[in-house]
PDB file of N, CA, C, O and CB in Angstrom:
ATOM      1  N   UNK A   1       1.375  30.224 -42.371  1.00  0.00           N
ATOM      2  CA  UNK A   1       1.450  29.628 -43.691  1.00  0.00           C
ATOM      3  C   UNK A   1       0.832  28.233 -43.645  1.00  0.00           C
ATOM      4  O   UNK A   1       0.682  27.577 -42.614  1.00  0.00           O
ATOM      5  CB  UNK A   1       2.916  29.571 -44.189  1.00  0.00           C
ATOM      6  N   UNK A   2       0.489  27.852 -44.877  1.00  0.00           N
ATOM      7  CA  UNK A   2      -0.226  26.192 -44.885  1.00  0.00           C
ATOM      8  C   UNK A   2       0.830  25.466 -45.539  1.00  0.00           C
ATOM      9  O   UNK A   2       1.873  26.016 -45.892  1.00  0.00           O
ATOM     10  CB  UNK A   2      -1.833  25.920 -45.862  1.00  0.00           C
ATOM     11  N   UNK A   3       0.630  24.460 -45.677  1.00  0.00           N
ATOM     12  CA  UNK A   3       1.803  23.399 -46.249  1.00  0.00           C
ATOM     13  C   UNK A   3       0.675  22.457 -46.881  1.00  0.00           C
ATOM     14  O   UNK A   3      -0.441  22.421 -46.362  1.00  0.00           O
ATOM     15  CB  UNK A   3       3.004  22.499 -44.890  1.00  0.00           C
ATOM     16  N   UNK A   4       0.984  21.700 -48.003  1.00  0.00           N
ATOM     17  CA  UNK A   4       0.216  20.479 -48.369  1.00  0.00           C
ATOM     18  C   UNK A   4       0.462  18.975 -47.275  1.00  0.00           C
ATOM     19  O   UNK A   4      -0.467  18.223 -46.981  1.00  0.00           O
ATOM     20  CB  UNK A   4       0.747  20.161 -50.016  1.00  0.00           C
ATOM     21  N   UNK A   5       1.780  18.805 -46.840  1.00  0.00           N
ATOM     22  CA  UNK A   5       2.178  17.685 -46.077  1.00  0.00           C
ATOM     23  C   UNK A   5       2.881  18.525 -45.027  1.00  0.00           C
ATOM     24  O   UNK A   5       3.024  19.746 -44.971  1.00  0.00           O
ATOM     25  CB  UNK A   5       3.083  16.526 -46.864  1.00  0.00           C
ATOM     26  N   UNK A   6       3.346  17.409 -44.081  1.00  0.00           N
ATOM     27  CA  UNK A   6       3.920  17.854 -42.943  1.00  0.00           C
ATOM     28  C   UNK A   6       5.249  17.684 -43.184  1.00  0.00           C
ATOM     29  O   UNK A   6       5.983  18.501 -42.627  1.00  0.00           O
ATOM     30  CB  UNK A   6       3.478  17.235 -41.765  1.00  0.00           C
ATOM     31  N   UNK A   7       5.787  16.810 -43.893  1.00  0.00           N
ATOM     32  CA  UNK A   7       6.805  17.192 -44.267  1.00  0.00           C
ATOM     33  C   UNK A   7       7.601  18.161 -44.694  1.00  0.00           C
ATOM     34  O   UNK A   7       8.776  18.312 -44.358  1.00  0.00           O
ATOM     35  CB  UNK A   7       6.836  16.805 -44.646  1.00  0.00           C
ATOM     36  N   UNK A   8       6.926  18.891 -45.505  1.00  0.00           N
ATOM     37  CA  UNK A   8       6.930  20.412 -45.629  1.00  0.00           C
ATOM     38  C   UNK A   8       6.867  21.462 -44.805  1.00  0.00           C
ATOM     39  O   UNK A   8       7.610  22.444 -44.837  1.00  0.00           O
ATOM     40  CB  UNK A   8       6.160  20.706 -46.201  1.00  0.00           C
ATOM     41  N   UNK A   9       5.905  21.243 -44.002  1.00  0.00           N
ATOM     42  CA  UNK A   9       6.116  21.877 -42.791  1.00  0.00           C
ATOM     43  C   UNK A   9       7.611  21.717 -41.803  1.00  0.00           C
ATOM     44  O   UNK A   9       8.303  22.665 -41.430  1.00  0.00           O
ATOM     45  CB  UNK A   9       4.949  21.389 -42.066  1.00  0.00           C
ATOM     46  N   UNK A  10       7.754  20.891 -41.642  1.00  0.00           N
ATOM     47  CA  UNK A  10       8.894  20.669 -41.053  1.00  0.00           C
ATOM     48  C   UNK A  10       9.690  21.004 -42.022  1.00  0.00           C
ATOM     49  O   UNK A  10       9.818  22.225 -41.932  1.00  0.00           O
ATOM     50  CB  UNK A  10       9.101  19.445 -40.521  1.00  0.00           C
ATOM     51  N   UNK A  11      10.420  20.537 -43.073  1.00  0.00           N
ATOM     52  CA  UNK A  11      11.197  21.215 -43.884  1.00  0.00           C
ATOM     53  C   UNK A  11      11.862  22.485 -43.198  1.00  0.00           C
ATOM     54  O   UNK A  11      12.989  22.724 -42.764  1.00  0.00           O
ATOM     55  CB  UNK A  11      10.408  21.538 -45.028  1.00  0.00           C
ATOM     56  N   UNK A  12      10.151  23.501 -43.332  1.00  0.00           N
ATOM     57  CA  UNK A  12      10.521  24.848 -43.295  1.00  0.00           C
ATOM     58  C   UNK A  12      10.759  25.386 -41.973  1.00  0.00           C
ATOM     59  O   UNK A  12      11.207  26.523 -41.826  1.00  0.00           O
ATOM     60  CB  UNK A  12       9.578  25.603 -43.918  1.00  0.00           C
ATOM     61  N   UNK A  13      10.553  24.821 -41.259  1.00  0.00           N
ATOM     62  CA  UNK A  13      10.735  24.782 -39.810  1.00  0.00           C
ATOM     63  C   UNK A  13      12.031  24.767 -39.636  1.00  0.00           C
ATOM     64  O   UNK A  13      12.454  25.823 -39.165  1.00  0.00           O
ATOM     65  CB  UNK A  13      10.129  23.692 -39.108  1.00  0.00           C
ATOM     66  N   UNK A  14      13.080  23.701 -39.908  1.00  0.00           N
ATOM     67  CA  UNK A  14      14.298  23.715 -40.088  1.00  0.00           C
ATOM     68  C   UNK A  14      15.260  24.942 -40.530  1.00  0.00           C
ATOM     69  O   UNK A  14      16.178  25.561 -39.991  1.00  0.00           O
ATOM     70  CB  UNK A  14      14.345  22.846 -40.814  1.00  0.00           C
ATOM     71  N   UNK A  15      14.520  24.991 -41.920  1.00  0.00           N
ATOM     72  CA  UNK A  15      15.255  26.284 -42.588  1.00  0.00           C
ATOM     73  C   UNK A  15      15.281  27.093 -41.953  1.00  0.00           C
ATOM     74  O   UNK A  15      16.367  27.673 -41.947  1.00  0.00           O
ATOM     75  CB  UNK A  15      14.867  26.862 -43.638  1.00  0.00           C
ATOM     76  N   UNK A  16      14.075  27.733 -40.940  1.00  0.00           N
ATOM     77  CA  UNK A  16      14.334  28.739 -40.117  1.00  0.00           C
ATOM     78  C   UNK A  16      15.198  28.543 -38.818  1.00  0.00           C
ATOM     79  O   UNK A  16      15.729  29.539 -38.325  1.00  0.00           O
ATOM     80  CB  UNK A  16      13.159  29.199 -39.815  1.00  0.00           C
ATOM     81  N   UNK A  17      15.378  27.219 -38.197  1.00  0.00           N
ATOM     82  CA  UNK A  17      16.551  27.382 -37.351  1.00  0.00           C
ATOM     83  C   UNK A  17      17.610  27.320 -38.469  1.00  0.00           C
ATOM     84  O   UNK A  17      18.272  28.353 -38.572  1.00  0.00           O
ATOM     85  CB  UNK A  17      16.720  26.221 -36.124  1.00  0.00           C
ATOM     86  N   UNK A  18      17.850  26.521 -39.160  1.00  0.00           N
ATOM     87  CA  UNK A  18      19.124  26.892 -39.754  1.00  0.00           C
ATOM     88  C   UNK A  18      19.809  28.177 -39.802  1.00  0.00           C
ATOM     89  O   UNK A  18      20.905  28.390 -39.284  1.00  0.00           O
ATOM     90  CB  UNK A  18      19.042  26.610 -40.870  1.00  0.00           C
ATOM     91  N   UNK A  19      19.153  28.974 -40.412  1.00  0.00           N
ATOM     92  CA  UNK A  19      18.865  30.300 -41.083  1.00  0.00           C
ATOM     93  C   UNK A  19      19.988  30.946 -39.649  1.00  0.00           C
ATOM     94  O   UNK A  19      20.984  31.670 -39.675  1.00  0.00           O
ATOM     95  CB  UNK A  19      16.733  30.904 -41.264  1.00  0.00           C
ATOM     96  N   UNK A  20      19.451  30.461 -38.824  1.00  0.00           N
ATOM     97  CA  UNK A  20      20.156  31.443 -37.469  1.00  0.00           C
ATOM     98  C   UNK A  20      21.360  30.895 -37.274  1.00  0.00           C
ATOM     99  O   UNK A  20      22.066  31.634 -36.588  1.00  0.00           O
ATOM    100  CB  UNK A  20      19.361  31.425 -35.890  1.00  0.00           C
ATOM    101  N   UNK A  21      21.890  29.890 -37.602  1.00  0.00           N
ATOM    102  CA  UNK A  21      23.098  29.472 -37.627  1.00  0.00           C
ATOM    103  C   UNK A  21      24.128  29.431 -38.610  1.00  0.00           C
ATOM    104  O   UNK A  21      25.269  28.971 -38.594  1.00  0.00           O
ATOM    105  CB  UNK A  21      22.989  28.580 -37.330  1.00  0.00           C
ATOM    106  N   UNK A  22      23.256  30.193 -39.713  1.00  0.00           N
ATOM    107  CA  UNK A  22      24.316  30.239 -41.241  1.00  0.00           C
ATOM    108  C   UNK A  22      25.954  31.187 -41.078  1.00  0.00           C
ATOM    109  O   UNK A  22      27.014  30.955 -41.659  1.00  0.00           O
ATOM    110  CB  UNK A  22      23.184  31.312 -42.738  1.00  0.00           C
ATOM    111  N   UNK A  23      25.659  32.170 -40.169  1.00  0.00           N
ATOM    112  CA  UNK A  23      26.672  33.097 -39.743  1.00  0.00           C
ATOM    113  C   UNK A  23      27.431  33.194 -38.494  1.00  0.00           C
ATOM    114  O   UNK A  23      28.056  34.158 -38.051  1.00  0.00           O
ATOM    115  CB  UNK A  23      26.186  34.120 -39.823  1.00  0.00           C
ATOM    116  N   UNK A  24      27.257  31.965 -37.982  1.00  0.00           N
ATOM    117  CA  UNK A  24      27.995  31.635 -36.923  1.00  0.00           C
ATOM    118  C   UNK A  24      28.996  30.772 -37.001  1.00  0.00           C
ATOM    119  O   UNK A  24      28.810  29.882 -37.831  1.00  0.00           O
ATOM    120  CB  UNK A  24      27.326  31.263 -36.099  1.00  0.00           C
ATOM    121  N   UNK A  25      30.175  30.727 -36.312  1.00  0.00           N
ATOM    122  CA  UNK A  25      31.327  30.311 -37.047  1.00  0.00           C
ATOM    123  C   UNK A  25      30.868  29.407 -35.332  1.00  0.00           C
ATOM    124  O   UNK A  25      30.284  29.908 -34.371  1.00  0.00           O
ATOM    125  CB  UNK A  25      33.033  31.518 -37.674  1.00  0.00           C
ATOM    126  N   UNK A  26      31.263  28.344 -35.447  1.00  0.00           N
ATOM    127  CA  UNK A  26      30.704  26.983 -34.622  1.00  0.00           C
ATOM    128  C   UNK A  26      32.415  26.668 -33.782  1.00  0.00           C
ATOM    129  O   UNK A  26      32.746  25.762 -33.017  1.00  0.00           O
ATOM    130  CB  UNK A  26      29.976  25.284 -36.066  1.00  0.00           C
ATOM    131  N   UNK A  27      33.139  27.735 -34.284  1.00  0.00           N
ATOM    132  CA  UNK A  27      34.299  26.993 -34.046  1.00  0.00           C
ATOM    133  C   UNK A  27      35.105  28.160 -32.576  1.00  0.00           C
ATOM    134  O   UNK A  27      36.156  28.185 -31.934  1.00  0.00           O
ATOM    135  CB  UNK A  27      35.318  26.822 -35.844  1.00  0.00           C
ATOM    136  N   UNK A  28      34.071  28.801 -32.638  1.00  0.00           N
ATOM    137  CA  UNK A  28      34.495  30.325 -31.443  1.00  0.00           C
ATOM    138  C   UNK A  28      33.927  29.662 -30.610  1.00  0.00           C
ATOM    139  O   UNK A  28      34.436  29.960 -29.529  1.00  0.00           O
ATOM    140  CB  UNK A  28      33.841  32.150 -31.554  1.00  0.00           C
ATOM    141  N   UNK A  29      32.980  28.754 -30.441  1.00  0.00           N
ATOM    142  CA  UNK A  29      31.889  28.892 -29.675  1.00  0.00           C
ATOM    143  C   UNK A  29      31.309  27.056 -28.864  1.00  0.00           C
ATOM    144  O   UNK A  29      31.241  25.974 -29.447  1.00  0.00           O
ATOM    145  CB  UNK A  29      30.698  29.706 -30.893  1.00  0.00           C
ATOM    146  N   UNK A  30      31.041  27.339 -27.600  1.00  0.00           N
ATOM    147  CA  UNK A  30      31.161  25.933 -26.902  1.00  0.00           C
ATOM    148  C   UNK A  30      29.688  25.535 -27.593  1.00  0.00           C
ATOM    149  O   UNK A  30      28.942  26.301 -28.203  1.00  0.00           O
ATOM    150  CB  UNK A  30      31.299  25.901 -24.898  1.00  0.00           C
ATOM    151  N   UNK A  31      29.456  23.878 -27.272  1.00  0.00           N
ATOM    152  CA  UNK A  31      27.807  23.741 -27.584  1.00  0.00           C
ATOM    153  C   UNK A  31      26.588  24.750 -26.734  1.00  0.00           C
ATOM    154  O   UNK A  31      25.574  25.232 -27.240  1.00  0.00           O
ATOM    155  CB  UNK A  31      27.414  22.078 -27.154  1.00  0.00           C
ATOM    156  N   UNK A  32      26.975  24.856 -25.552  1.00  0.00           N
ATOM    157  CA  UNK A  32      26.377  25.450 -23.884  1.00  0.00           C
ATOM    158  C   UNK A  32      26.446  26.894 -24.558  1.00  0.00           C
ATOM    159  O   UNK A  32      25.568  27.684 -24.210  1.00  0.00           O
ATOM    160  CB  UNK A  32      27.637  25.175 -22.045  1.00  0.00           C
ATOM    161  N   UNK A  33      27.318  27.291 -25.410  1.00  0.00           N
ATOM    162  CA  UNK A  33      26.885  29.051 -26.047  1.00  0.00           C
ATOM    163  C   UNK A  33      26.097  28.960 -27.647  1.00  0.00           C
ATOM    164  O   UNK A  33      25.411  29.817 -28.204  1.00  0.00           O
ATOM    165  CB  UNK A  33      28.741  30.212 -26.375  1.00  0.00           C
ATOM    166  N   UNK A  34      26.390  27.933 -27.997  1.00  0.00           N
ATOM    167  CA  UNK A  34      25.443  28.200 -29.666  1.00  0.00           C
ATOM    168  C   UNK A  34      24.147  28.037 -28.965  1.00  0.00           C
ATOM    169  O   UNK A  34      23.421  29.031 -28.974  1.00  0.00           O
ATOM    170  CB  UNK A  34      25.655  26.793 -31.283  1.00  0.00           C
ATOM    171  N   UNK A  35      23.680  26.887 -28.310  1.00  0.00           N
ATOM    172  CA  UNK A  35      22.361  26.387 -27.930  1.00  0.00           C
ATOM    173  C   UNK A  35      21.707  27.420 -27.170  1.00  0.00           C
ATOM    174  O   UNK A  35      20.543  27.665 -27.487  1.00  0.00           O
ATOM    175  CB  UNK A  35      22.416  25.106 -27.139  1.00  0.00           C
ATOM    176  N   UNK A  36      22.409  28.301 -25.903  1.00  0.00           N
ATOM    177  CA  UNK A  36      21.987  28.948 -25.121  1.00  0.00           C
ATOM    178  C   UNK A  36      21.670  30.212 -25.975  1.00  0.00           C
ATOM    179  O   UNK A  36      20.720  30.862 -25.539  1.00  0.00           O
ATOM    180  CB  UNK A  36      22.816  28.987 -24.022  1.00  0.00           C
ATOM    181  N   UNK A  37      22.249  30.685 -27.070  1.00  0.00           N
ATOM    182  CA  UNK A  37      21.981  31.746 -27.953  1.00  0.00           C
ATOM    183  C   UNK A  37      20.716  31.744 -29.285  1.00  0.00           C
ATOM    184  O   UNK A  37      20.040  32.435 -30.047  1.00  0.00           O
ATOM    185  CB  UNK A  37      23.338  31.907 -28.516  1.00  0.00           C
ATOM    186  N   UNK A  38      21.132  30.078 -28.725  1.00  0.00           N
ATOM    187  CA  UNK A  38      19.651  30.267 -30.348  1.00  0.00           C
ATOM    188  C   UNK A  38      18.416  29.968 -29.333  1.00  0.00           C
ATOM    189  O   UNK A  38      17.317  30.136 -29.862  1.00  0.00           O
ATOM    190  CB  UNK A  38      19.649  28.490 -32.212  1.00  0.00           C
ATOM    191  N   UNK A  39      18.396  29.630 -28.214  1.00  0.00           N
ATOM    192  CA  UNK A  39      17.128  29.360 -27.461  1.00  0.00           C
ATOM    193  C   UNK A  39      17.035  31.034 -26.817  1.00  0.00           C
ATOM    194  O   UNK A  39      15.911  31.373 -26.447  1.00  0.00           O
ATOM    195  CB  UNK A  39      17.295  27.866 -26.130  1.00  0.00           C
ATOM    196  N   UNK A  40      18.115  32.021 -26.683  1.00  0.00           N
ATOM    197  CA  UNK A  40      17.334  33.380 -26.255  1.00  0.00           C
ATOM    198  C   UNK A  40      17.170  34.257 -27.395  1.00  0.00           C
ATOM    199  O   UNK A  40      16.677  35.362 -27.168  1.00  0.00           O
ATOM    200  CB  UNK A  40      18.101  34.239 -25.126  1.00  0.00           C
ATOM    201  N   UNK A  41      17.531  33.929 -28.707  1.00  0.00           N
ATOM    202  CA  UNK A  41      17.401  35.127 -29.761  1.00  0.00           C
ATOM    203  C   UNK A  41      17.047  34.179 -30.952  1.00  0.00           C
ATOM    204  O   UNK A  41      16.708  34.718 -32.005  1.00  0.00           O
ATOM    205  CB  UNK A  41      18.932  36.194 -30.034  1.00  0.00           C
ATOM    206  N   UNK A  42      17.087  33.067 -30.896  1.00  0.00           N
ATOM    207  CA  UNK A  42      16.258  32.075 -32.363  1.00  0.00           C
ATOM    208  C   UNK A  42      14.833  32.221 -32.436  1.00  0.00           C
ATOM    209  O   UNK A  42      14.178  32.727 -31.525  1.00  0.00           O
ATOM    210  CB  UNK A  42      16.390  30.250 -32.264  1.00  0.00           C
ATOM    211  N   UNK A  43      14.206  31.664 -33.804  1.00  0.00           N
ATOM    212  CA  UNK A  43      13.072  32.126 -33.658  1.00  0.00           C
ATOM    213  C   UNK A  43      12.378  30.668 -33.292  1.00  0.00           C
ATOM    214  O   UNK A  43      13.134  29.698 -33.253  1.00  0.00           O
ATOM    215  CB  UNK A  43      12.579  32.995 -34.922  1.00  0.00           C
ATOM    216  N   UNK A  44      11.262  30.514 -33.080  1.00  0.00           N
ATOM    217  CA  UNK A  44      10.924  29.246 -32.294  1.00  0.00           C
ATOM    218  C   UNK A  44       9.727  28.530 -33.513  1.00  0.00           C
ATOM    219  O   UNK A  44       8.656  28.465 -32.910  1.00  0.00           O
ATOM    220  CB  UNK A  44      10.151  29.702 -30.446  1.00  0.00           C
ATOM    221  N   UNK A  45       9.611  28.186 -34.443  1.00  0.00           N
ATOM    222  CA  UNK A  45       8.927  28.042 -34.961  1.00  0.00           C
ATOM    223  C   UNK A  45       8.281  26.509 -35.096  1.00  0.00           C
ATOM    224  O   UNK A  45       8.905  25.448 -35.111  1.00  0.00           O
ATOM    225  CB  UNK A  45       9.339  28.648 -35.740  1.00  0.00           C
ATOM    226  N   UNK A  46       6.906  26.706 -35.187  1.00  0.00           N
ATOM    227  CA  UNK A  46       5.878  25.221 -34.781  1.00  0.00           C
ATOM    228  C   UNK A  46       5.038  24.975 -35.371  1.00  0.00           C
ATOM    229  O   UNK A  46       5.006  25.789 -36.293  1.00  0.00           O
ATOM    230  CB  UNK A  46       5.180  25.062 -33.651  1.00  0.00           C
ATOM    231  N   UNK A  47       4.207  24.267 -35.447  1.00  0.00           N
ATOM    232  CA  UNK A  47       3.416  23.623 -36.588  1.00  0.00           C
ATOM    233  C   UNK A  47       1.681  23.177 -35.467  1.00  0.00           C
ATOM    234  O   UNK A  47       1.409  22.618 -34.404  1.00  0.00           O
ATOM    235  CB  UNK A  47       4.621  21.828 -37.398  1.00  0.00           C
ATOM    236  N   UNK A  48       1.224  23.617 -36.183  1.00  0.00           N
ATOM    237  CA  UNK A  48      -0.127  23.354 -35.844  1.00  0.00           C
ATOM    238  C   UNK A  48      -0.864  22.205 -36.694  1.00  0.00           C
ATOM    239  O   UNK A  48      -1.061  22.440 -37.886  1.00  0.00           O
ATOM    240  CB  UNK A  48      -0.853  24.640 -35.984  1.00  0.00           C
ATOM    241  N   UNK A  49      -1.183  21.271 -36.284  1.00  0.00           N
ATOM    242  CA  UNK A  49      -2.316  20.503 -37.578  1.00  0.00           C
ATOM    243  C   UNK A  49      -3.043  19.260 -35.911  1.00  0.00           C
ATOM    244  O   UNK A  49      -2.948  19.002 -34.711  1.00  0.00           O
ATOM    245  CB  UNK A  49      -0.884  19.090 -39.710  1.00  0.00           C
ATOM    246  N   UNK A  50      -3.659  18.979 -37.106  1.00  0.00           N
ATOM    247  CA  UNK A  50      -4.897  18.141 -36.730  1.00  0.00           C
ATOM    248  C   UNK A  50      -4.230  16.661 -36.887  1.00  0.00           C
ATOM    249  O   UNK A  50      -4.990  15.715 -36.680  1.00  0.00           O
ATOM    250  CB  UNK A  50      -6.362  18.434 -37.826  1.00  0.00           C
ATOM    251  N   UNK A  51      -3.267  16.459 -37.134  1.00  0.00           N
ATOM    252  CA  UNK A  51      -2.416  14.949 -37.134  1.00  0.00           C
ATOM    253  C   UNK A  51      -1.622  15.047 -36.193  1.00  0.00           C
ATOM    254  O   UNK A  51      -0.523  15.524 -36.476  1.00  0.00           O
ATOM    255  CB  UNK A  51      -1.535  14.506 -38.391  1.00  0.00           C
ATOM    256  N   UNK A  52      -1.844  14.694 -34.948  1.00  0.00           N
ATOM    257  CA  UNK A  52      -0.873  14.422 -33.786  1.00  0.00           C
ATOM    258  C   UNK A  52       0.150  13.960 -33.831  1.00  0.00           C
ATOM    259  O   UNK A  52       0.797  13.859 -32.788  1.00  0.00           O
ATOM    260  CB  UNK A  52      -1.195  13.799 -33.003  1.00  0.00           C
ATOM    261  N   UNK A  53       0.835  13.372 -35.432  1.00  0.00           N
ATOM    262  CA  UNK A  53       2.078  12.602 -35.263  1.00  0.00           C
ATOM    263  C   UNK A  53       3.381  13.645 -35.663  1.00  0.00           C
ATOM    264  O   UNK A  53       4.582  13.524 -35.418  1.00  0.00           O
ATOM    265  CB  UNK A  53       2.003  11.184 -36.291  1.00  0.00           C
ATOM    266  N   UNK A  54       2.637  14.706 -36.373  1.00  0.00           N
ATOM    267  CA  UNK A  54       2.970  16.135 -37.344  1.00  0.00           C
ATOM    268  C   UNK A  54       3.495  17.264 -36.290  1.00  0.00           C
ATOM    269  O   UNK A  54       2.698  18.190 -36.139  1.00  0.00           O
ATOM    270  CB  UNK A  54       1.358  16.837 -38.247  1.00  0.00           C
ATOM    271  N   UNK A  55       4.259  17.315 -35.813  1.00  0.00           N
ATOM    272  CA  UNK A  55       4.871  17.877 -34.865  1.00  0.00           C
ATOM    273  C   UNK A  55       6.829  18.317 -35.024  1.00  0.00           C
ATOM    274  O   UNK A  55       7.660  17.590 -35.569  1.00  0.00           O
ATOM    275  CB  UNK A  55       4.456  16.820 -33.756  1.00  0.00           C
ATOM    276  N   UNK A  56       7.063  19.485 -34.461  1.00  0.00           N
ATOM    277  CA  UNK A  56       8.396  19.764 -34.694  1.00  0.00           C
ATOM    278  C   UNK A  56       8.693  20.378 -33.316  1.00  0.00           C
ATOM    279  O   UNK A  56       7.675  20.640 -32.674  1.00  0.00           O
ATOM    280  CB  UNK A  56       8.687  20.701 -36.001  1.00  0.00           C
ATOM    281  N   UNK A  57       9.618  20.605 -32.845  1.00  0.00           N
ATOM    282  CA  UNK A  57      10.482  21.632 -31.736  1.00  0.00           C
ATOM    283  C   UNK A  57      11.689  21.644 -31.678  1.00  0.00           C
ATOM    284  O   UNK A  57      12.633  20.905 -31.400  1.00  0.00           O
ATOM    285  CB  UNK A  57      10.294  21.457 -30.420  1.00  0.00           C
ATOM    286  N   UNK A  58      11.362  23.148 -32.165  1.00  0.00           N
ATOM    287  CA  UNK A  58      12.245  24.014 -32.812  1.00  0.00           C
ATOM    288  C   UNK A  58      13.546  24.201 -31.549  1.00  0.00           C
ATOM    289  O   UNK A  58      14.327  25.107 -31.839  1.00  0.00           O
ATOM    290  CB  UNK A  58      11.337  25.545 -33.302  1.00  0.00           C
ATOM    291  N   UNK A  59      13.750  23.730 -30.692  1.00  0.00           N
ATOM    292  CA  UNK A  59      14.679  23.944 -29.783  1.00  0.00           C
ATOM    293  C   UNK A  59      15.039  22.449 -29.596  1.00  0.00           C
ATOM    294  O   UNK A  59      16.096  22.420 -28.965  1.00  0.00           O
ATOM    295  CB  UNK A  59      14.196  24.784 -28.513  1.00  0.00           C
ATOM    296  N   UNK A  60      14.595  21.146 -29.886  1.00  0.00           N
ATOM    297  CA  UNK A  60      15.493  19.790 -29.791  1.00  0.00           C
ATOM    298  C   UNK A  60      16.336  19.628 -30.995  1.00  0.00           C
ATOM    299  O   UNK A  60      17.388  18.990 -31.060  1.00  0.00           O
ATOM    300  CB  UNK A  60      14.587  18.432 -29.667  1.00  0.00           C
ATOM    301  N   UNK A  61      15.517  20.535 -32.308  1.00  0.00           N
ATOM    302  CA  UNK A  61      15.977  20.726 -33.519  1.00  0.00           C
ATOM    303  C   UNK A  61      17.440  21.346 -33.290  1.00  0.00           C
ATOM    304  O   UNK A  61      18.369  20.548 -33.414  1.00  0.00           O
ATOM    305  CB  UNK A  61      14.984  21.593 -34.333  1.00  0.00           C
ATOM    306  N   UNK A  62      17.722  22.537 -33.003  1.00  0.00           N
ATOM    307  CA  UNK A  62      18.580  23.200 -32.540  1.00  0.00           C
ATOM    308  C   UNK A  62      19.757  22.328 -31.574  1.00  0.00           C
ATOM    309  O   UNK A  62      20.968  22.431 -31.767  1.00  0.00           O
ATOM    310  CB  UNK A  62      17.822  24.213 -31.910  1.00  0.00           C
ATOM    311  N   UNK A  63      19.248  21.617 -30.700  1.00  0.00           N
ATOM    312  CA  UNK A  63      19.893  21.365 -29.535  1.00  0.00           C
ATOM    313  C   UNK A  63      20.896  20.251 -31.038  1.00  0.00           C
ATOM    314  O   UNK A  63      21.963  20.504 -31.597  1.00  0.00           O
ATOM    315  CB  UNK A  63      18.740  20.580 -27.790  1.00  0.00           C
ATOM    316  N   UNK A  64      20.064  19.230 -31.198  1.00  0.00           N
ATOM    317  CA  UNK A  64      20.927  18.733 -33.036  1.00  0.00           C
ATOM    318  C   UNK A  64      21.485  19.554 -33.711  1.00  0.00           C
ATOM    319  O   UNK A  64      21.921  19.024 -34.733  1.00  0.00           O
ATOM    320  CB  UNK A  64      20.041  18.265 -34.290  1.00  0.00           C
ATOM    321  N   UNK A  65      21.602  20.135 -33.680  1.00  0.00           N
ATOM    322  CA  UNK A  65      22.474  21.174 -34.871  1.00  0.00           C
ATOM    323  C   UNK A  65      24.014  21.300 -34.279  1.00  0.00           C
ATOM    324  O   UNK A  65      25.160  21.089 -34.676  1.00  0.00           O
ATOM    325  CB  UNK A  65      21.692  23.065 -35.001  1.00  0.00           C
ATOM    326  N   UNK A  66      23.217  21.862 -32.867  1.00  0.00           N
ATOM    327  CA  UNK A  66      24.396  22.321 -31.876  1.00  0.00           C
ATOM    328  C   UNK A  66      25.610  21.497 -31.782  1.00  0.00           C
ATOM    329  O   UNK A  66      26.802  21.790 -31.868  1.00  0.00           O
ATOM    330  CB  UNK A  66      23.909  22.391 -30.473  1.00  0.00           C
ATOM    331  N   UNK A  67      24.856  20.148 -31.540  1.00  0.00           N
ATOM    332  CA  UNK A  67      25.663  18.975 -31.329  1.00  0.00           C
ATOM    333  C   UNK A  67      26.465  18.516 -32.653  1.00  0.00           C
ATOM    334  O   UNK A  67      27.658  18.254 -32.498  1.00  0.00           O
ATOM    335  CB  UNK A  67      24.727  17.836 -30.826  1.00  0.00           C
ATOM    336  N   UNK A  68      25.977  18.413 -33.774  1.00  0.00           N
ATOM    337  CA  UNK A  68      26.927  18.676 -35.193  1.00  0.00           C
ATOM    338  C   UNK A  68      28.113  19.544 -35.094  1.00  0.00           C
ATOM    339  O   UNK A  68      29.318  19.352 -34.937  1.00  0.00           O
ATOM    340  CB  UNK A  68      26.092  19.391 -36.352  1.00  0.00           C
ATOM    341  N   UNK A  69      27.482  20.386 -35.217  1.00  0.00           N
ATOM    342  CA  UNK A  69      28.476  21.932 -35.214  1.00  0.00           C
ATOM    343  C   UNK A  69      29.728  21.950 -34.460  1.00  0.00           C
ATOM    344  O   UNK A  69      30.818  22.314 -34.900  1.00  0.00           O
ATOM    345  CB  UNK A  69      27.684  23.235 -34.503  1.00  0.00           C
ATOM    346  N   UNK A  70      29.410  21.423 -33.006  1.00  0.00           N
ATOM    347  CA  UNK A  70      30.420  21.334 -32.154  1.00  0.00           C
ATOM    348  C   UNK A  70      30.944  19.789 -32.110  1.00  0.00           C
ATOM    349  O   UNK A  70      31.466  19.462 -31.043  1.00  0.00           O
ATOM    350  CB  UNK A  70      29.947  21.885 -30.813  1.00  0.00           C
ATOM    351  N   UNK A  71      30.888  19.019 -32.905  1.00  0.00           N
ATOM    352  CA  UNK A  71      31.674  17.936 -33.245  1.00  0.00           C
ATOM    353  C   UNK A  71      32.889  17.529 -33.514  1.00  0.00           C
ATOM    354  O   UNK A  71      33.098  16.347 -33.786  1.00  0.00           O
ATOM    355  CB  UNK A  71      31.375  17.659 -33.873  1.00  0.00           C
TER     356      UNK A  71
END
């Protein structure tokens, strides 16, 4: 997909880790099992462009979430 900004891009980048964590109850589960589960069955999603500053990873993203969740 294209995006007009990178912001957007990222946006949607998010939504898709989110997306994997909408049905997980955060409260069964240590940080070391949400993180370890969305890095073997999440989807990994990244951004390509020609602005080197425009960048996402989709697994530090996650590793943040994790750390919320299990707060």
């Amino acid at each position: 997909m294209e995006y007009d900004s990178c912001e957007e891009a990222v946006a949607t980048c998010k939504e898709i880790v989110d997306r994997f964590f909408e049905h997980v109850n955060a409260n069964k589960f240590s940080f070391e099992e949400l993180y370890s589960g969305y890095t073997m069955f999440g989807e990994d999603p990244f951004i390509v462009s020609d602005d080197e500053r425009c960048m996402f990873s989709a697994w530090d993203y996650a590793k943040k979430r994790c750390l919320e969740m299990c707060a």
